[in-house]
N, CA, C and O atoms as a Tripos MOL2 file, in Angstrom:
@<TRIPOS>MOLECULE
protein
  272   271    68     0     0
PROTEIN
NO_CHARGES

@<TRIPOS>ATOM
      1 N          54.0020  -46.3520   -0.0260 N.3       1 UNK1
      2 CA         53.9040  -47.0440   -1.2900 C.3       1 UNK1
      3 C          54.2170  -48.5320   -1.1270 C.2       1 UNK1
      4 O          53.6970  -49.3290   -1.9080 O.2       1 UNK1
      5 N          55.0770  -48.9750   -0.1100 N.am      2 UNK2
      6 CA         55.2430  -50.5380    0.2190 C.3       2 UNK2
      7 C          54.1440  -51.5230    0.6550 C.2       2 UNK2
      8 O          53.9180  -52.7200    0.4780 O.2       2 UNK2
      9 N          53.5880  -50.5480    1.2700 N.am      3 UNK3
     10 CA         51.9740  -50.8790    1.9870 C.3       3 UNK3
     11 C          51.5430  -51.6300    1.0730 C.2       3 UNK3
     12 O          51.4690  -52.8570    1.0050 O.2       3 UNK3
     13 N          51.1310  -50.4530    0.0470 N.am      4 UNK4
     14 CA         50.2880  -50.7340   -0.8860 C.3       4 UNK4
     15 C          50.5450  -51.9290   -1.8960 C.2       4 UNK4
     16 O          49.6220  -52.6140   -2.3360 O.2       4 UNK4
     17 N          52.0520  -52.1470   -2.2690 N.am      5 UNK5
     18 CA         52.6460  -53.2930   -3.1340 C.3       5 UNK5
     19 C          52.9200  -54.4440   -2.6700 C.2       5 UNK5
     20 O          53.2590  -55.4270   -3.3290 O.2       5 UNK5
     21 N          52.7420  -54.3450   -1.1720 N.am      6 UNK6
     22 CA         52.6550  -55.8050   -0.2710 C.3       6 UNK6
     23 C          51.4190  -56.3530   -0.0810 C.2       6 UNK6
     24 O          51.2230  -57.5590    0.0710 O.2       6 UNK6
     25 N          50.3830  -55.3040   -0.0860 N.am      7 UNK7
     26 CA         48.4950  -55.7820   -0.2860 C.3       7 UNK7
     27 C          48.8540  -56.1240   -1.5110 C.2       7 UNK7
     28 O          48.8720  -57.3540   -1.5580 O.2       7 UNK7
     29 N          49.0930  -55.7480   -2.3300 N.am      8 UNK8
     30 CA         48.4550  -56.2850   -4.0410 C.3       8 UNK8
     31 C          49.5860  -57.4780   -3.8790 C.2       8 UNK8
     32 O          49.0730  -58.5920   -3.9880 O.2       8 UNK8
     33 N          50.8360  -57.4950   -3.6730 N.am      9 UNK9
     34 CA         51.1420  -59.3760   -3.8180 C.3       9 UNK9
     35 C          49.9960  -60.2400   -3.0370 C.2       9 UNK9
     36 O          49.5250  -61.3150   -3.4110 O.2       9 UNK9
     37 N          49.7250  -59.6400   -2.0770 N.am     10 UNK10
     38 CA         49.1320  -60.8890   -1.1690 C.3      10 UNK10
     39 C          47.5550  -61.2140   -1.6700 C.2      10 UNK10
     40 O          46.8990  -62.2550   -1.6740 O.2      10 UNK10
     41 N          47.2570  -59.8310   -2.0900 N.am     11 UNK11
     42 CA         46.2710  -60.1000   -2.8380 C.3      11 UNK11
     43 C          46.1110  -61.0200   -4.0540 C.2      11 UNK11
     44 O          45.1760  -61.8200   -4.0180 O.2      11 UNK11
     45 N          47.1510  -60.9940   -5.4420 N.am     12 UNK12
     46 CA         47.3000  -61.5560   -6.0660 C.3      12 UNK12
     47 C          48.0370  -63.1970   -6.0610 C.2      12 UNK12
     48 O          48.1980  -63.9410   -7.0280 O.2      12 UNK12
     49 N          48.3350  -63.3870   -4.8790 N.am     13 UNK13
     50 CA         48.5200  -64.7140   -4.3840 C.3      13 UNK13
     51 C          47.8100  -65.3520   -3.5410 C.2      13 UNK13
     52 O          48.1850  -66.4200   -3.0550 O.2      13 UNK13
     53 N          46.3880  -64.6300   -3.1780 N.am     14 UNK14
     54 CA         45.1830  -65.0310   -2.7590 C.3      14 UNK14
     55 C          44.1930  -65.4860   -3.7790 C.2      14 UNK14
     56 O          43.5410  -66.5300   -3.7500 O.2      14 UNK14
     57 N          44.1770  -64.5200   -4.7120 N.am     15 UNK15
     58 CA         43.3060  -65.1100   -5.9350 C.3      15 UNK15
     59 C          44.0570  -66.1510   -7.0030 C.2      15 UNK15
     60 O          43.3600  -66.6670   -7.8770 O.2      15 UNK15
     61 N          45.3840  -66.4370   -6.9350 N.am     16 UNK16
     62 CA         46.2620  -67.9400   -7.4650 C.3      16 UNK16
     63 C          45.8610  -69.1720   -6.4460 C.2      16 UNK16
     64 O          45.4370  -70.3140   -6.6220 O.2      16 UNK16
     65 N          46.0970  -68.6200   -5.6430 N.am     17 UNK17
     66 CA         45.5900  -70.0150   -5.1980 C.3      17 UNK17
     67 C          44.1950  -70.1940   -4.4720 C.2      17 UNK17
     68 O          44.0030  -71.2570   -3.8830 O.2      17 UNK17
     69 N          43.1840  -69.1980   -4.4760 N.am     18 UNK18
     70 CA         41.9540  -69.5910   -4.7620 C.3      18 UNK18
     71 C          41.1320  -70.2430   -5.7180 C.2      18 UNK18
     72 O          40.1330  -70.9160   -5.4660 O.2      18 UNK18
     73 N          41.8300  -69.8910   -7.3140 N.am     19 UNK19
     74 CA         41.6670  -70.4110   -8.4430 C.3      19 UNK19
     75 C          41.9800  -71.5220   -8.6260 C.2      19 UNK19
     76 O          41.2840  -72.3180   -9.2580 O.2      19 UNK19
     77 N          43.2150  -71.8200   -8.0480 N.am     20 UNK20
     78 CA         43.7360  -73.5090   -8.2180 C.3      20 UNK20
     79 C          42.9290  -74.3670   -7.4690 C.2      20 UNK20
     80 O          42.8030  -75.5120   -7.9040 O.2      20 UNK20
     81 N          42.3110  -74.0380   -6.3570 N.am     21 UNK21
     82 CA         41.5900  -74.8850   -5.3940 C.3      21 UNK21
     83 C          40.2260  -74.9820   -5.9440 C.2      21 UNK21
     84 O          39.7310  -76.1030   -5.8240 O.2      21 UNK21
     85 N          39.6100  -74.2320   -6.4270 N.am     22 UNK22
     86 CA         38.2720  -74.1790   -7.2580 C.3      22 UNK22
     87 C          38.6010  -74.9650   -8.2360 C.2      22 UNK22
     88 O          37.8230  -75.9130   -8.3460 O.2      22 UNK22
     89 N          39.7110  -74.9380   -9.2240 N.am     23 UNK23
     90 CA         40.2050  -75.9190  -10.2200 C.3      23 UNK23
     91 C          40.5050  -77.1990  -10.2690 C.2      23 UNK23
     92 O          40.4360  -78.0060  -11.1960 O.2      23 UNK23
     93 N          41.0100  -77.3510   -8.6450 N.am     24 UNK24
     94 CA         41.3780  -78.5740   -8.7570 C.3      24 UNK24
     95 C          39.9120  -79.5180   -8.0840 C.2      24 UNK24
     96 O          40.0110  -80.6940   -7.7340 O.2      24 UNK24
     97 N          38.6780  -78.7550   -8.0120 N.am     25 UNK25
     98 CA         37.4160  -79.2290   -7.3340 C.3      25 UNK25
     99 C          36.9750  -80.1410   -8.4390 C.2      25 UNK25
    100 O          36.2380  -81.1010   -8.2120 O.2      25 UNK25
    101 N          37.4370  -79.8380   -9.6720 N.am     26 UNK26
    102 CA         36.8310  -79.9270  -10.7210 C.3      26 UNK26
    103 C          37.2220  -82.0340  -10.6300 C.2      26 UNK26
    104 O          36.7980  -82.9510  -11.3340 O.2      26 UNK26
    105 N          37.7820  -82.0290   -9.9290 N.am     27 UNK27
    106 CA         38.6410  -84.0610   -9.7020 C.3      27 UNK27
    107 C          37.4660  -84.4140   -8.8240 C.2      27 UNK27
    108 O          37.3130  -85.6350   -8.8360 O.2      27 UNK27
    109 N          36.7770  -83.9350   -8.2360 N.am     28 UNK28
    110 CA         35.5280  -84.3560   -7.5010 C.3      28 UNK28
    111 C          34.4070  -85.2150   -7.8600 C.2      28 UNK28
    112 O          33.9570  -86.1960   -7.2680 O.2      28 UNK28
    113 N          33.9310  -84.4790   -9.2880 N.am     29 UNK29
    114 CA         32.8270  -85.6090   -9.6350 C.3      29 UNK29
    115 C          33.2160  -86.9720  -10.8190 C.2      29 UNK29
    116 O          32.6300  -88.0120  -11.1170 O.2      29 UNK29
    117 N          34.7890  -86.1800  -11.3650 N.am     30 UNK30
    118 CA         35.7410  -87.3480  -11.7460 C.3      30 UNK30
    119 C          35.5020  -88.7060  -10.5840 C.2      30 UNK30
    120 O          35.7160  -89.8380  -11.0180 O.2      30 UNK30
    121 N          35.0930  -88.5550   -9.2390 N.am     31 UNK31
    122 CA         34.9640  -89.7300   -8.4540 C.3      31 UNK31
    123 C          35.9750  -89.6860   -7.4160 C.2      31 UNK31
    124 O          36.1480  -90.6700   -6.6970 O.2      31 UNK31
    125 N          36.6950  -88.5690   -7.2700 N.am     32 UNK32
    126 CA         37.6720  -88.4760   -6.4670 C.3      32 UNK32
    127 C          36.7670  -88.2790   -5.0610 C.2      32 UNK32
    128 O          35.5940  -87.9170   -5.1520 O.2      32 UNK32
    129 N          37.4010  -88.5470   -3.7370 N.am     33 UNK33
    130 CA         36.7960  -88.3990   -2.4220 C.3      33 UNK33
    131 C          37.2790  -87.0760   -2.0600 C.2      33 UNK33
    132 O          38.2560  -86.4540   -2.4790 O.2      33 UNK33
    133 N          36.0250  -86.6420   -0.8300 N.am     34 UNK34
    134 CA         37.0900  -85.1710   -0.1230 C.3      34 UNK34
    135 C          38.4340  -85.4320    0.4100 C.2      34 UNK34
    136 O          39.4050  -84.6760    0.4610 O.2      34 UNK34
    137 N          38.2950  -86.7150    0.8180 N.am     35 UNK35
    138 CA         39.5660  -87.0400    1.4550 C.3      35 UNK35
    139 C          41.1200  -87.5830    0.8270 C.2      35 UNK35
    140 O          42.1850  -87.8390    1.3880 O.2      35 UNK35
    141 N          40.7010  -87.6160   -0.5310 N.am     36 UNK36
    142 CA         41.7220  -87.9000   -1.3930 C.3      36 UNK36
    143 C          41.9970  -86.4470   -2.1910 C.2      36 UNK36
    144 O          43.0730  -86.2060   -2.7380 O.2      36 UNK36
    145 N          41.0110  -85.6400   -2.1770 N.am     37 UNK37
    146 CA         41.1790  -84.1050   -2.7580 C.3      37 UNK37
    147 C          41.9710  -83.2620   -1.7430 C.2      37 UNK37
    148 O          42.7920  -82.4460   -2.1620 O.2      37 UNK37
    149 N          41.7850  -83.4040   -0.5850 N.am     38 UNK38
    150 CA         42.3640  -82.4990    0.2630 C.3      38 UNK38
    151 C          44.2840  -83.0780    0.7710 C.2      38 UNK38
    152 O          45.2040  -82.3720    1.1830 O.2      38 UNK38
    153 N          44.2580  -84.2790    0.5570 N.am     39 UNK39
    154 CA         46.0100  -85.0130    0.5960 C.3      39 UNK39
    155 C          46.2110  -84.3590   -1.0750 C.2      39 UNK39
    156 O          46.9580  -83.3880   -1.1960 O.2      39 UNK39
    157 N          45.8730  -84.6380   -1.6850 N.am     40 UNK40
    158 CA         46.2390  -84.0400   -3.1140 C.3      40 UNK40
    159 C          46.4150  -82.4420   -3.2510 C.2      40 UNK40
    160 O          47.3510  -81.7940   -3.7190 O.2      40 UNK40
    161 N          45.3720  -82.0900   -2.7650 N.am     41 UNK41
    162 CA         45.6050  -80.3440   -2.7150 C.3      41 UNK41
    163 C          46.7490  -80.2900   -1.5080 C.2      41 UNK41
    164 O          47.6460  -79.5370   -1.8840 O.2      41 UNK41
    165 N          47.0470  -80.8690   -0.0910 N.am     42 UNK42
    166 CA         48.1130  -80.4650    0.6290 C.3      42 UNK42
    167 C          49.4790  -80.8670   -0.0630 C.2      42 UNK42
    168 O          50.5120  -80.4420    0.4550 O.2      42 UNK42
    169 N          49.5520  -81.5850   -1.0960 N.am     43 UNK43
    170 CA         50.6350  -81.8380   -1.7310 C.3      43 UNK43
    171 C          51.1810  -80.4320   -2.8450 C.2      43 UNK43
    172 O          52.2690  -80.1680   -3.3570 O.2      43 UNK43
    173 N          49.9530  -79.8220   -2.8790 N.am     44 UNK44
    174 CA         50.5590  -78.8000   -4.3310 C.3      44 UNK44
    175 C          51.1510  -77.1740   -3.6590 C.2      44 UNK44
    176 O          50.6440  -76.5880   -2.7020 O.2      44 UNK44
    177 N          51.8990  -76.8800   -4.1720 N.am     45 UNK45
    178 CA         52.4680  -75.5510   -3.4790 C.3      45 UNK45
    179 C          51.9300  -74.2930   -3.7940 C.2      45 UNK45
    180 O          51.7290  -73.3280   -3.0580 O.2      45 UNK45
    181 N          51.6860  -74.4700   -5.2170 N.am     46 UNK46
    182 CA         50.2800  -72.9460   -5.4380 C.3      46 UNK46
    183 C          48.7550  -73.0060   -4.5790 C.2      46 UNK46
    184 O          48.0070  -72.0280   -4.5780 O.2      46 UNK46
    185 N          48.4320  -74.2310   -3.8910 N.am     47 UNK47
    186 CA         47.3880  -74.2580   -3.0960 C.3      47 UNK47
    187 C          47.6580  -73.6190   -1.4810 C.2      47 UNK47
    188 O          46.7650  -73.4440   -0.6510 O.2      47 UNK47
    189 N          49.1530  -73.3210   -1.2780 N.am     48 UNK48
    190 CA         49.3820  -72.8140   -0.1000 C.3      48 UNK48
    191 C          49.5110  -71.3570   -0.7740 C.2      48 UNK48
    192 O          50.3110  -70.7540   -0.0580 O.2      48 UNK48
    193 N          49.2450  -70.8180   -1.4420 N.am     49 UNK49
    194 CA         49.3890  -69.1690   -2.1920 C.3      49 UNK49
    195 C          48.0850  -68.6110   -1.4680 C.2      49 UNK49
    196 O          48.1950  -67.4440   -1.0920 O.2      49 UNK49
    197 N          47.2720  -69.0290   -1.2920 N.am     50 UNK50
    198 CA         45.8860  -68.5480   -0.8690 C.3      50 UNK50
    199 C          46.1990  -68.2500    1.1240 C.2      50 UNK50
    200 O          46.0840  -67.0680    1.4490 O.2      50 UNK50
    201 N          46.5170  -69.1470    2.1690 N.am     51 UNK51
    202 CA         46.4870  -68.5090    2.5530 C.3      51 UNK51
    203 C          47.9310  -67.6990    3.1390 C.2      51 UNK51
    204 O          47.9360  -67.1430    4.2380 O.2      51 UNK51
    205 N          49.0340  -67.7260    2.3070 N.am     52 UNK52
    206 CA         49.9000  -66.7940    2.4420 C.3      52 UNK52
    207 C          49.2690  -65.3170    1.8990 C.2      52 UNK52
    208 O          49.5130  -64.2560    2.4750 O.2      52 UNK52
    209 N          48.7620  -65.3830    1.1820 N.am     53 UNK53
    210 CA         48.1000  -64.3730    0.6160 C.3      53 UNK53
    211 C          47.4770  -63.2030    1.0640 C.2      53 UNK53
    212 O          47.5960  -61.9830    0.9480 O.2      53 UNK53
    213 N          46.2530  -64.6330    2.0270 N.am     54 UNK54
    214 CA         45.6420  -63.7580    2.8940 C.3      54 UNK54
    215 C          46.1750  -63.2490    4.3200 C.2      54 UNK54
    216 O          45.6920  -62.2400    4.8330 O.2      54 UNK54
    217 N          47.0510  -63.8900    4.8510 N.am     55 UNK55
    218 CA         47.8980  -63.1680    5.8330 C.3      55 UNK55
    219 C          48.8120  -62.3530    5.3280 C.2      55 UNK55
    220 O          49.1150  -61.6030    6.2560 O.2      55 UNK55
    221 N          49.3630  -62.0990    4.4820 N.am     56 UNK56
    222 CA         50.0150  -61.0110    3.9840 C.3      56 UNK56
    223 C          49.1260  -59.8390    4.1440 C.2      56 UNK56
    224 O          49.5340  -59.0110    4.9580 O.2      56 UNK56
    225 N          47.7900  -59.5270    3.4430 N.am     57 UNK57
    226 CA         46.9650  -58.6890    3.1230 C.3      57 UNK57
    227 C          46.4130  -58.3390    4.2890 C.2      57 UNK57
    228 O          46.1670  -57.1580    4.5360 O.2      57 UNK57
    229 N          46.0960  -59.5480    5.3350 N.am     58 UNK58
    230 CA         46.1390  -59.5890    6.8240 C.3      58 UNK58
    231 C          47.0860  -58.3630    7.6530 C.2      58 UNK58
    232 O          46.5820  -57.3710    8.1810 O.2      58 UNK58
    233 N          48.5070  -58.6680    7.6320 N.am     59 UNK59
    234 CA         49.5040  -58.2790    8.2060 C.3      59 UNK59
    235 C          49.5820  -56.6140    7.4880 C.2      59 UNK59
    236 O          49.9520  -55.7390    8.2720 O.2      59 UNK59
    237 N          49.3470  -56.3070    6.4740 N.am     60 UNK60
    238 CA         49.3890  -55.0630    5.7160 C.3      60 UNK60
    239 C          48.3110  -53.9720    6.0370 C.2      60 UNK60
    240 O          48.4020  -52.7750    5.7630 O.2      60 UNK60
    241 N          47.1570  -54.6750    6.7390 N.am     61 UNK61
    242 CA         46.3180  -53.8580    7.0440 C.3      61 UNK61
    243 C          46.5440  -53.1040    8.4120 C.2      61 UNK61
    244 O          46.6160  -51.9150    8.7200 O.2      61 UNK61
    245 N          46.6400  -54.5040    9.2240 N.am     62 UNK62
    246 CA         47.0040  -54.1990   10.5290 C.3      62 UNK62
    247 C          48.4800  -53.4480   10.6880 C.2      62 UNK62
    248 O          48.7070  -52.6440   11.5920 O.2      62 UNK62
    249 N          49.0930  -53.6920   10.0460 N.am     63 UNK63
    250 CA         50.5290  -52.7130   10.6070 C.3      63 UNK63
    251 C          50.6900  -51.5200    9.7840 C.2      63 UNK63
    252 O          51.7360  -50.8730    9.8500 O.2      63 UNK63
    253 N          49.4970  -51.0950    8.8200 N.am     64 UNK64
    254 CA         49.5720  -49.6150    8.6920 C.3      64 UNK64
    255 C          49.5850  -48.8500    9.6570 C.2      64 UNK64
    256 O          49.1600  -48.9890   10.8040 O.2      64 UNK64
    257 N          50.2260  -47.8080    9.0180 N.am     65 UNK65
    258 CA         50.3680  -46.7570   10.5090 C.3      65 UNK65
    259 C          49.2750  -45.9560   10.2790 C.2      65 UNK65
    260 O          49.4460  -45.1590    9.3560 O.2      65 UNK65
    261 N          47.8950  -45.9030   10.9850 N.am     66 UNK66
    262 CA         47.1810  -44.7310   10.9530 C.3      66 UNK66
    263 C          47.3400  -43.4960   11.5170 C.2      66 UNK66
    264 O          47.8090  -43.3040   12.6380 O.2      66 UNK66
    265 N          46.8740  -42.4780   10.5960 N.am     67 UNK67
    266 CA         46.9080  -40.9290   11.0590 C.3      67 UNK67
    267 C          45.5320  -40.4590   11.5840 C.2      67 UNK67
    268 O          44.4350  -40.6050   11.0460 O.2      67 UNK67
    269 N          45.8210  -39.8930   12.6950 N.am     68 UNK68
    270 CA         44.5750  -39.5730   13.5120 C.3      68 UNK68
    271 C          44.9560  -38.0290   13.5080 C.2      68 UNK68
    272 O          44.2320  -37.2130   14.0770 O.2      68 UNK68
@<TRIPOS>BOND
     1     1     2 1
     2     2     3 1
     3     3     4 2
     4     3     5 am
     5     5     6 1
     6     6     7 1
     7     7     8 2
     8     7     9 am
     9     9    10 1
    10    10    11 1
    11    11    12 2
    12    11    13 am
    13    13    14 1
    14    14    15 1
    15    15    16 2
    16    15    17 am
    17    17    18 1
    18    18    19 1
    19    19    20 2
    20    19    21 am
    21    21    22 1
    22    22    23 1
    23    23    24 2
    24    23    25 am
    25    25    26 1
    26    26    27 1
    27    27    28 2
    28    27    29 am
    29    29    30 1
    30    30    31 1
    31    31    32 2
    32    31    33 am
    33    33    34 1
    34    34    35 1
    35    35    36 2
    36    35    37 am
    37    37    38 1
    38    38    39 1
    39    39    40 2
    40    39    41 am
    41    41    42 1
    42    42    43 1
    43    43    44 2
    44    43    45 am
    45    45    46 1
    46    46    47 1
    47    47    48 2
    48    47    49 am
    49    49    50 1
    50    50    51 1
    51    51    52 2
    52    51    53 am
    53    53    54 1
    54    54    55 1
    55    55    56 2
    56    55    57 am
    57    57    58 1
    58    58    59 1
    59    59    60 2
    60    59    61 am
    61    61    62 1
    62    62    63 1
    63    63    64 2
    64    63    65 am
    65    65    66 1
    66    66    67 1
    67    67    68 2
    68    67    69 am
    69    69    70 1
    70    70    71 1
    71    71    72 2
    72    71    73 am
    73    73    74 1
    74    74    75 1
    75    75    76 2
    76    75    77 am
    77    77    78 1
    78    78    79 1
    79    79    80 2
    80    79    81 am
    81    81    82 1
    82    82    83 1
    83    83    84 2
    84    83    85 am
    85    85    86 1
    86    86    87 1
    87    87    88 2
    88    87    89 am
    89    89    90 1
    90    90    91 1
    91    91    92 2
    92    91    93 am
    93    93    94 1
    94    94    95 1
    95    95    96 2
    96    95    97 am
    97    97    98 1
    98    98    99 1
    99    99   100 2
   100    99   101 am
   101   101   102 1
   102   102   103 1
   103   103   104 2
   104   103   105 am
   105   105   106 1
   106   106   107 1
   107   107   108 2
   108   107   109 am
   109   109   110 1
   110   110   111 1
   111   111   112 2
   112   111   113 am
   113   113   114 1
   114   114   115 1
   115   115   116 2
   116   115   117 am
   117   117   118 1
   118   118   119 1
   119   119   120 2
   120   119   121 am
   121   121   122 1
   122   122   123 1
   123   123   124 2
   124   123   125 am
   125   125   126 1
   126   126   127 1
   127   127   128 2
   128   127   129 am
   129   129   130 1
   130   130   131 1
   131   131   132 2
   132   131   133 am
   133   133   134 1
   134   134   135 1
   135   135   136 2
   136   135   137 am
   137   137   138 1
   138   138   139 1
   139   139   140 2
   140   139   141 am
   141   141   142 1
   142   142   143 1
   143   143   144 2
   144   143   145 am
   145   145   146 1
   146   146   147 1
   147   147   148 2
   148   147   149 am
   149   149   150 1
   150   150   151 1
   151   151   152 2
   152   151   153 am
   153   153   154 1
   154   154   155 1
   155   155   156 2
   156   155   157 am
   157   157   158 1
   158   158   159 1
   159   159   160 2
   160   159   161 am
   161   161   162 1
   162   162   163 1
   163   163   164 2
   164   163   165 am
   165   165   166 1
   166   166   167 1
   167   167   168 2
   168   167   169 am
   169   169   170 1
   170   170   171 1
   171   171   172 2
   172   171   173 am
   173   173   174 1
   174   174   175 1
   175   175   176 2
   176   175   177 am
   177   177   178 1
   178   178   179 1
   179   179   180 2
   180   179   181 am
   181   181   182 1
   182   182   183 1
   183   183   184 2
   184   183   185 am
   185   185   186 1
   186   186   187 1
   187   187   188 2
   188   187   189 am
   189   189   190 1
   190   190   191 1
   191   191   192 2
   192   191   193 am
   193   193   194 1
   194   194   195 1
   195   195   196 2
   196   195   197 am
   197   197   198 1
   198   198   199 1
   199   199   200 2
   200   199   201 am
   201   201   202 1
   202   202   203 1
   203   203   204 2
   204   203   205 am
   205   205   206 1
   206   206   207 1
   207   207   208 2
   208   207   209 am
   209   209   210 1
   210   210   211 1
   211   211   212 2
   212   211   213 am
   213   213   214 1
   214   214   215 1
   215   215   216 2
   216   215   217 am
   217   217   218 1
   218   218   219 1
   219   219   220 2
   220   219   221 am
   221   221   222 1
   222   222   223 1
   223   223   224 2
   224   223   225 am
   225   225   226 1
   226   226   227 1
   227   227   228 2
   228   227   229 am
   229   229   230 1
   230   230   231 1
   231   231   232 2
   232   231   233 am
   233   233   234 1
   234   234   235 1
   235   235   236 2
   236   235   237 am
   237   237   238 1
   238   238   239 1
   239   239   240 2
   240   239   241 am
   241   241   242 1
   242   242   243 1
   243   243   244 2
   244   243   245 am
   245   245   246 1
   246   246   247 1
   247   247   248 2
   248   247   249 am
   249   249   250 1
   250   250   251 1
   251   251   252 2
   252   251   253 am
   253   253   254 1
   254   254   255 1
   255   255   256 2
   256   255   257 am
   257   257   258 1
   258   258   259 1
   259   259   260 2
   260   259   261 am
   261   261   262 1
   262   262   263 1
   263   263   264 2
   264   263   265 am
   265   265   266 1
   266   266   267 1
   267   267   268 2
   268   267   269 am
   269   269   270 1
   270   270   271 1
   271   271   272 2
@<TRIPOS>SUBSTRUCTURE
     1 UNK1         2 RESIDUE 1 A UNK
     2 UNK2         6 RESIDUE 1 A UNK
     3 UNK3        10 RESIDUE 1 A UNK
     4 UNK4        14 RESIDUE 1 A UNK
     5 UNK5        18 RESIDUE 1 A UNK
     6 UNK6        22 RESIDUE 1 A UNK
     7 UNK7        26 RESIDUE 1 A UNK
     8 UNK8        30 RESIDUE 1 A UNK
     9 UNK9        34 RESIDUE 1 A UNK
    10 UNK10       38 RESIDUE 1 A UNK
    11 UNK11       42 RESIDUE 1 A UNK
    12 UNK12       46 RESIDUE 1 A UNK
    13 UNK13       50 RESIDUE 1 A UNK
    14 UNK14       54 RESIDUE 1 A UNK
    15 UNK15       58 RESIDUE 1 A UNK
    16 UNK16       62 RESIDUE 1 A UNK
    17 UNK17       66 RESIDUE 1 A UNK
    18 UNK18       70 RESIDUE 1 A UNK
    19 UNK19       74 RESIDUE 1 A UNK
    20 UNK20       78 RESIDUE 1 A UNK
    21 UNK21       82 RESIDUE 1 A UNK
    22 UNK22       86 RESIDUE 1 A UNK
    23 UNK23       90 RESIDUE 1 A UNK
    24 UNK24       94 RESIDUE 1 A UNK
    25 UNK25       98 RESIDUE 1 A UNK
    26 UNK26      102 RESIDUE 1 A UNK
    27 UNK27      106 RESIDUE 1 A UNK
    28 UNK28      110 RESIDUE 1 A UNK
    29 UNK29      114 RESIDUE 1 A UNK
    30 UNK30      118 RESIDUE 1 A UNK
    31 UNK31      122 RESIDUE 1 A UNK
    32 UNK32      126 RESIDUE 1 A UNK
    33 UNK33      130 RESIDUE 1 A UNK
    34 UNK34      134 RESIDUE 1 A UNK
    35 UNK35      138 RESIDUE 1 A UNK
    36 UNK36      142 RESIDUE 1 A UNK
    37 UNK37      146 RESIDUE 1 A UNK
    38 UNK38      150 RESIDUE 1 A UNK
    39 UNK39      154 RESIDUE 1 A UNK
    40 UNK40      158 RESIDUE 1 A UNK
    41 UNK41      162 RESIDUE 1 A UNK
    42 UNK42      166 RESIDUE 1 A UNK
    43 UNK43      170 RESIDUE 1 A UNK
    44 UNK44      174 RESIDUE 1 A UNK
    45 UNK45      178 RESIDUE 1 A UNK
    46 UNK46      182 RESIDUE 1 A UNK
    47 UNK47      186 RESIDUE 1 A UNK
    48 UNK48      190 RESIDUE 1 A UNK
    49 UNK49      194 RESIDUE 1 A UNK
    50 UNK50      198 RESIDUE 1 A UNK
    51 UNK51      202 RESIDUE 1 A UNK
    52 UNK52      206 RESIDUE 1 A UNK
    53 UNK53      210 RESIDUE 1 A UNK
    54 UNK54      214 RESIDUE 1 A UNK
    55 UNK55      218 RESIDUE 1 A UNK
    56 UNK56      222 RESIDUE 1 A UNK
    57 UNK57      226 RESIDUE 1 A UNK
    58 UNK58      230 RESIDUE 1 A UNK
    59 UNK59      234 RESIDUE 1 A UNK
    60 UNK60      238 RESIDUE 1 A UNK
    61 UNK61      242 RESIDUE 1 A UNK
    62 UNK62      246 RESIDUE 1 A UNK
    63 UNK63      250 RESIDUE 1 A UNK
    64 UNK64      254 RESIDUE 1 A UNK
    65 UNK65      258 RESIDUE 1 A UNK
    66 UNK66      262 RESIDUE 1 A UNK
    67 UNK67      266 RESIDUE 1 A UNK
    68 UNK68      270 RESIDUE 1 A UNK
């Protein structure tokens, strides 16, 4: 049952900060550069949720114990 509640955080902190990064795309045709979007996104801490997320969900797969 831990398995399973450590995929769904990582899951649900994959899709937070996938959303924020799609959201914050939205400063782009405001005139913002990639290169001023991406120092701005490394500044925000829900933009690192995505890939904690996905290594969590990562790490949960791989260290199930399979039954053969």
């Amino acid at each position: 049952m831990g398995y399973i509640l450590l995929f769904l955080i990582g899951f649900g902190l994959s899709v937070t900060g996938g959303v924020t990064l799609i959201a914050y795309m939205n400063f782009l045709p405001a005139g913002v550069s990639w290169t001023e979007y991406f120092l701005f996104v490394s500044g925000r801490l829900e933009c690192y949720f995505l890939p904690v997320g996905l290594f969590l969900m990562t790490f949960v797969v791989y260290s199930f114990p399979h039954r053969s």
